[in-house]
N, C-alpha and C positions, 0 to 999 in steps of 0.2 A: 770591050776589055778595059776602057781606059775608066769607067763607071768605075767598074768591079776596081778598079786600084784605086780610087778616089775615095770610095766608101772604106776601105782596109785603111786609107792612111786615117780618115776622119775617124774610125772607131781606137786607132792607135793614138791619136792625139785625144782624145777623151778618157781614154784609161789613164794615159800619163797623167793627165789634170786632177782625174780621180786619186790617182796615187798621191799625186803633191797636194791636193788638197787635205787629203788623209795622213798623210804625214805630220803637218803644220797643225790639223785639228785633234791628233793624240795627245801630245805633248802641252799643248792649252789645255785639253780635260784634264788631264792628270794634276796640271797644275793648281785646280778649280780645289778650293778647300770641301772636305767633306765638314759636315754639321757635326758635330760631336756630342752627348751630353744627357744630362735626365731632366725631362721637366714632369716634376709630381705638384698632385692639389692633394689637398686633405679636407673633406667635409664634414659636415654634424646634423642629418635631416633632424631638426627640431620638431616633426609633428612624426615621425617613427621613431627617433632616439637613434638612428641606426648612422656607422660611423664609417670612414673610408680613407685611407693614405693608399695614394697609388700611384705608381710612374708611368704616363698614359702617352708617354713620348717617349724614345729614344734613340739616340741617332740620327733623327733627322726621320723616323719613320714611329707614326702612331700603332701603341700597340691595341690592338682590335678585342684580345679579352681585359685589357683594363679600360677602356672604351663603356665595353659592354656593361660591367660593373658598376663607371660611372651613369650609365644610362639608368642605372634600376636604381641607384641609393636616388636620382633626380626626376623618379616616377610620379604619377600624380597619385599621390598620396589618397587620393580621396575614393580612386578607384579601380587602383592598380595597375593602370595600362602604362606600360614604357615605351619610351619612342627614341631611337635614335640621335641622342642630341648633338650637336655641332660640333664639329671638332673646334672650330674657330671658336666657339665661345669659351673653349676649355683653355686654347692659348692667350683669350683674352682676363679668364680669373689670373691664371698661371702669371700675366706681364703686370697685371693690376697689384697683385699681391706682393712680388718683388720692388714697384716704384713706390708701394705702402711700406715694405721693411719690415713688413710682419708676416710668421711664420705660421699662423693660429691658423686652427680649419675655419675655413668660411662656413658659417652658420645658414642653412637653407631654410625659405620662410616658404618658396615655390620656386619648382624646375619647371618639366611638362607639364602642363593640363593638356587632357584629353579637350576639343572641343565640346563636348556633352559637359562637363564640369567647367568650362571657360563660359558658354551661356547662361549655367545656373549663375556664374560670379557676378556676371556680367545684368544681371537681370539684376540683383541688391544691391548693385553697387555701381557707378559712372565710374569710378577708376579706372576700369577692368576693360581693357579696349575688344572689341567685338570678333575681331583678327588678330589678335594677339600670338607676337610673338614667340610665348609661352605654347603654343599651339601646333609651334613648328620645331620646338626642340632649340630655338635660337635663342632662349633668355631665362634669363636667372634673377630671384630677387635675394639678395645676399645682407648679410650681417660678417664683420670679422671682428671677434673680440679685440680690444688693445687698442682698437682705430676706432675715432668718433665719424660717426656718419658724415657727417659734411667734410671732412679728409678724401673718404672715401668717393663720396661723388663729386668734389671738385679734378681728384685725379683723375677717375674715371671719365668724365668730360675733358679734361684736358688731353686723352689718350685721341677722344676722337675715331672711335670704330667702330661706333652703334649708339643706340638709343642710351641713353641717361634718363630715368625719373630718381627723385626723391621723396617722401616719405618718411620726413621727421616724426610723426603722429605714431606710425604703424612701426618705426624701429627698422628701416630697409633700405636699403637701394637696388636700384631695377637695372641691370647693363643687360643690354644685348646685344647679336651681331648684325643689325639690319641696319636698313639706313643713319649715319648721324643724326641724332635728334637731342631736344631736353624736355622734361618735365617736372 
C-alpha cells in the first residue's frame, strides 16, 4: 500500500512540474516574434526570353507554387528537365540583391542542368565541374543589369554561403549554396 501511495504522490509531483513548466513556456512563445513580410526575385532566362516576378516567401513560410514556377523559368534550357531548386539559394539571390541595392531581374546565363547536359558541358569545356552544383538545383550563374560584375562577386564572397566563381570573359557570376569556395 505504501508503493501504490508513493507512485500517486511521484505522478502528482510530475504533473505539477509539467504544469509549471508549461506555464513559464507559453508565455516565452508567445513572446517569440513571428517573421513577418515578402521576399520576391524577378528573373529574365536569356536563352528562353522567358520572365518571372514572384513572392516565393512569406511569412516566414515558402510558398510551394511560386517555388514551382521558379523551378521551371531555372530549367535546363537545353532539355527541358526541371528539378527542384533550393530554397536556400532563392534566399541567397533574394539577400545578394538587397546588399547590391538593385532591384533589376537577375539575368539567367544557367540554373539546372540535367546531368546528361552537365557532361556534354563538361566534356568542351574545363570550367564546367563534373559534379556540379548546377546538377543539384544548388547554383545559379547570374547577371544583374546596373551592377558591374566584380560588385556582384565581391559581395557575393563577402556574404560567405557558398561557392563564388567569376567569369569576367563569359559576362557571369556563379553563387551557390554548397560549401564556401572561390573561383
Amino acid at each position: 500500500m505504501n508503493e501504490s501511495f508513493d507512485g500517486a504522490r511521484r505522478r502528482f509531483l510530475q504533473l505539477g512540474l509539467t504544469v509549471m513548466a508549461c506555464s513559464v513556456a507559453t508565455p516565452a512563445m508567445a513572446m517569440m516574434p513571428r517573421i513577418k513580410g515578402v521576399k520576391e526575385l524577378a528573373f529574365h532566362n536569356l536563352h528562353t526570353d522567358e520572365r518571372l516576378h514572384v513572392a516565393y516567401w512569406k511569412d516566414g513560410t515558402y510558398s510551394r507554387p511560386a517555388l514551382s514556377r521558379v523551378n521551371q523559368i531555372l530549367r535546363d534550357y537545353r532539355s527541358g528537365e526541371v528539378c527542384a531548386m533550393h530554397p536556400n539559394l532563392m534566399d541567397l539571390l533574394h539577400d545578394l540583391q538587397a546588399r547590391l541595392g538593385n532591384t533589376n531581374s537577375f539575368e539567367i546565363i544557367s540554373g539546372y542542368r540535367s546531368p546528361r547536359t552537365n557532361a556534354m558541358m563538361a566534356s568542351y569545356s574545363d570550367g564546367v565541374a563534373k559534379h556540379s552544383y548546377h546538377t543539384k538545383g544548388m547554383a545559379v550563374d547570374i547577371r544583374l543589369p546596373g551592377t558591374p560584375l566584380a560588385k556582384i562577386h565581391n559581395v557575393a564572397l563577402a556574404m560567405r554561403r557558398g561557392g563564388v566563381g567569376y567569369y569576367p570573359d563569359s559576362q557571369f557570376v556563379h553563387v551557390d549554396v554548397g560549401p564556401v569556395r572561390r573561383w
